[in-house]
C-alpha positions in Angstrom: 20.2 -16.0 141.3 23.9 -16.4 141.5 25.0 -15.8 145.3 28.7 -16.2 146.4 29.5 -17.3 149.6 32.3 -16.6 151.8 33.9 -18.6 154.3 32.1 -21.5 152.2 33.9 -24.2 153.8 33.2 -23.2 157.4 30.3 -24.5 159.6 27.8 -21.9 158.8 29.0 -21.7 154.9 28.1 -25.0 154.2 24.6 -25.2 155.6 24.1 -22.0 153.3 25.6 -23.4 150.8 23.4 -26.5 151.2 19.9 -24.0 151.2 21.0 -22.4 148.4 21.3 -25.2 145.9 18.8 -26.9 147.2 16.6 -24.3 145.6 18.0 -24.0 142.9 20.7 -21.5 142.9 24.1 -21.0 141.4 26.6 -20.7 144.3 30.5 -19.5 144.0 31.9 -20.6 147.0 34.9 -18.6 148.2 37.4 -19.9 150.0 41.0 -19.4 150.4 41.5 -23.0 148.8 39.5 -22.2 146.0 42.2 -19.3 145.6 40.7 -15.9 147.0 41.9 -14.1 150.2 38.9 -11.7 151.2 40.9 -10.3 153.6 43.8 -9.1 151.0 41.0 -9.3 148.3 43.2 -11.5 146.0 41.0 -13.5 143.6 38.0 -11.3 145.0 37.7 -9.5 141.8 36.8 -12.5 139.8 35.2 -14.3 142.0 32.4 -11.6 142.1 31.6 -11.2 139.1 28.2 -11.3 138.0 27.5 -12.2 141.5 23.8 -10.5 142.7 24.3 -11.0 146.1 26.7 -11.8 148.8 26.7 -14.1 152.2 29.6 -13.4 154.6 29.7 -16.2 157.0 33.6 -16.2 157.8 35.2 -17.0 160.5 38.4 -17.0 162.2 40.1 -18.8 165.2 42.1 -15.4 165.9 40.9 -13.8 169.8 43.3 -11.6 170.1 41.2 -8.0 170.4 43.5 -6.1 168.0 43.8 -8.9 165.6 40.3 -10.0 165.2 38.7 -6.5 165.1 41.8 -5.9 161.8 40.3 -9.3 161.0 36.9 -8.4 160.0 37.0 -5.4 159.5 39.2 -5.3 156.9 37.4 -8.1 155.4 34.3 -6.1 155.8 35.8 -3.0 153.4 37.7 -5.1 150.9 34.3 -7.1 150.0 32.2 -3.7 150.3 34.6 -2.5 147.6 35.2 -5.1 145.4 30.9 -6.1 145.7 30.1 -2.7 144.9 32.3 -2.8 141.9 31.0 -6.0 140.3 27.6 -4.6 141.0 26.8 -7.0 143.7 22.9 -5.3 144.8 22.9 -6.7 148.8 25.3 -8.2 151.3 23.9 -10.5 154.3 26.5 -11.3 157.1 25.8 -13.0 160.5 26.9 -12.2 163.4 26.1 -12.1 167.1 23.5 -11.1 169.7 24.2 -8.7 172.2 27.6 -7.7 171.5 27.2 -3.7 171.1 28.5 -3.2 175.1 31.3 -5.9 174.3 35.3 -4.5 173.9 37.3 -7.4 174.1 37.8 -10.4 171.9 35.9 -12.4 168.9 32.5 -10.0 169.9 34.6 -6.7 169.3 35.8 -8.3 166.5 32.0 -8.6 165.2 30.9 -5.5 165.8 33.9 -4.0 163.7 32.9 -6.7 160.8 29.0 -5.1 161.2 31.0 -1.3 161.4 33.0 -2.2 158.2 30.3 -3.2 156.3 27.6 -0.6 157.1 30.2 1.8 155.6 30.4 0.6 152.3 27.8 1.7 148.9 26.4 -2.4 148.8 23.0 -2.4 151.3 23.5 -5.0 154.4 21.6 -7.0 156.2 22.8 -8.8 159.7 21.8 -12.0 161.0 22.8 -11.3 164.9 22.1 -15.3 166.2 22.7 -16.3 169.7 25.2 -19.1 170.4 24.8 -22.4 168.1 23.7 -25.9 169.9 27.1 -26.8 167.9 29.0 -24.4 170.6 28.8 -26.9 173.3 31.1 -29.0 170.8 33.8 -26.7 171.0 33.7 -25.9 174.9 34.5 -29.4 175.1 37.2 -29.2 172.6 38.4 -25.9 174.4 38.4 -26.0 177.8 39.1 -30.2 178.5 41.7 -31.1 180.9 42.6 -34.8 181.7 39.0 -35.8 182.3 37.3 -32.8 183.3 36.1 -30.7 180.8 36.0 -26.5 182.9 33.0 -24.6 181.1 31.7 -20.6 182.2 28.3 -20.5 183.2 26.2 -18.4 181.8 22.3 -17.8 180.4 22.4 -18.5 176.3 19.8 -19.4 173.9 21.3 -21.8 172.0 19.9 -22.2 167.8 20.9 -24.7 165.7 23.5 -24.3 162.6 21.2 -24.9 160.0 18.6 -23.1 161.7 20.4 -19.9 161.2 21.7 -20.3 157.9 18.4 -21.2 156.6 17.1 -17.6 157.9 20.7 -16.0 156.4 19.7 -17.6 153.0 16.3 -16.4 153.4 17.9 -12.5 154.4 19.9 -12.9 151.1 17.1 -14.0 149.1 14.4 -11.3 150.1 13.6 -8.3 147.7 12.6 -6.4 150.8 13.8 -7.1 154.9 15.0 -5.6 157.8 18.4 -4.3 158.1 19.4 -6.4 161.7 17.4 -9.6 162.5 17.9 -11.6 165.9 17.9 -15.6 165.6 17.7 -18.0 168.5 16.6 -21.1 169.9 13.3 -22.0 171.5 14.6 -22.1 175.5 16.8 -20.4 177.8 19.4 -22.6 179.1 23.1 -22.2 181.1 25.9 -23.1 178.7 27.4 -25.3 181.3 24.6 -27.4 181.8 23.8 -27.6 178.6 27.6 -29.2 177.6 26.9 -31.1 180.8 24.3 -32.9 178.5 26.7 -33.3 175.5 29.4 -35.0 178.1 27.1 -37.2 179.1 25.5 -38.1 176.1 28.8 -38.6 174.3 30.6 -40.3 177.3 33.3 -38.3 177.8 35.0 -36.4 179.2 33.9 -37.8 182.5 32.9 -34.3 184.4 32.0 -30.8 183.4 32.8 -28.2 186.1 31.4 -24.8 186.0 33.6 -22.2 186.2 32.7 -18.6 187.5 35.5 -16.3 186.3 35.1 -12.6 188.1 38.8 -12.1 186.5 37.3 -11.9 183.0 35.9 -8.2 182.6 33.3 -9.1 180.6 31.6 -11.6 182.9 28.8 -9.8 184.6 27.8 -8.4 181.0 27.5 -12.8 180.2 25.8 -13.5 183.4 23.4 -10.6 183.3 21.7 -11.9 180.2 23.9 -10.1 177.5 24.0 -12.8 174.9 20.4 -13.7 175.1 17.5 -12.6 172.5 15.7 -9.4 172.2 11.8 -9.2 172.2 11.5 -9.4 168.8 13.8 -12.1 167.8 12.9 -14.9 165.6 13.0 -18.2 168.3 13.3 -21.3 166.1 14.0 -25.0 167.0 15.1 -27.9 167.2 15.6 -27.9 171.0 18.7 -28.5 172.5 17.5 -31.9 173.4 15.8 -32.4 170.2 19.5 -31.7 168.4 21.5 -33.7 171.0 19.1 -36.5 170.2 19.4 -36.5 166.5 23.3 -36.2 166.6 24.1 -38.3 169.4 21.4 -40.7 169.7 20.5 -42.6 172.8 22.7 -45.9 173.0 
């Protein structure tokens, strides 16, 4: 099957990428370096065609409520029109649990990418997966000062990277499957502690502080549970112990 990818280059891309041609499949990978803008759909044209089905795993580091929700949902209508012109038969995207009572930010800016696509000819199928083990990665890189490193607390179900985009390859692949599917991992755990444990593993920075902030107006939708899996989600591992333990192995 020939299956492009978007946003091939990003953290969730490249696992797919990875599933993909591991059985056996012939990939275009889209990218803006390899000369297509699916946001102004430049290159998208060509890049589509003969293409049977399409993964949208982009991304952007935009969090600006206006900008991302232009963001991806433009995105979302320039690849429905361009996939249902080259004949493209399904579209898979992932996205996020629990962002339907969300405004502001990168989860608005889902829920228009899911909006924008569901309005389109092409069939769609969302992968909604709960915060990636990887995540705890980027708090550090976000919210270090000096040698304290200020994570929000709040309940998440962290799933591994290529735990979800082994279930988004699967979404793509299947002649017959829901049209939303919830992904995360095994165990409940507060983000904070759990970067606690990355800190610590890594060596650095030297504290993690949790940080309550009643000045966000989202928070009480975070720490009432928001973000974590439905009933019927699929809960896959590895742990967040078992990850930590094969990336940053016990010295």
């Amino acid at each position: 099957m020939r299956i492009a990818v978007l946003g091939a280059s990003g953290r969730i891309g490249r696992e797919v990428i990875d599933v993909l041609k591991n059985q056996g499949h012939d990939i275009v990978a889209i990218t803006r370096a390899a000369g297509v803008d699916v946001y102004t759909g430049a290159g998208l044209a060509g890049a589509l065609a003969g293409v049977d089905v399409v993964v949208d795993a982009v991304n952007t580091t935009t969090r600006e409520t206006a900008a991302v929700r232009d963001y991806f949902g433009t995105v979302a209508r320039t690849v429905q029109r361009e996939a249902a012109a080259a004949g493209v038969r399904r579209i898979a995207v992932v996205s996020i649990i629990g962002i339907d009572p969300f405004t502001t930010g990168h989860y608005a800016g889902k829920l228009a990418h899911e909006a924008g696509y569901r309005e389109g000819p092409v069939p769609v199928r969302v992968l909604r997966a709960a915060q990636f083990h990887e995540f705890t990665e980027m708090m550090l890189e976000w919210t270090t000062r000096d040698d304290t490193a200020y994570v929000p607390t709040f309940p998440t179900q962290l799933v591994a990277a290529r735990t979800t985009a082994e279930e988004l390859a699967a979404l793509a692949l299947a002649e017959s499957a829901p049209d939303m599917v919830e992904i995360a991992g095994p165990e409940e755990l507060d983000l904070a502690a759990a970067v606690t444990k990355l800190a610590a593993r890594r060596g650095d920075p030297a504290h993690v502080e949790s940080v309550v902030d009643t000045t966000d107006p989202e928070y009480a939708l975070r720490t009432a549970g928001t973000l974590l899996p439905g009933p019927d989600a699929i809960l896959a591992g590895p742990t967040f112990d078992e990850w930590l333990d094969r990336k940053y192995p016990a010295r």
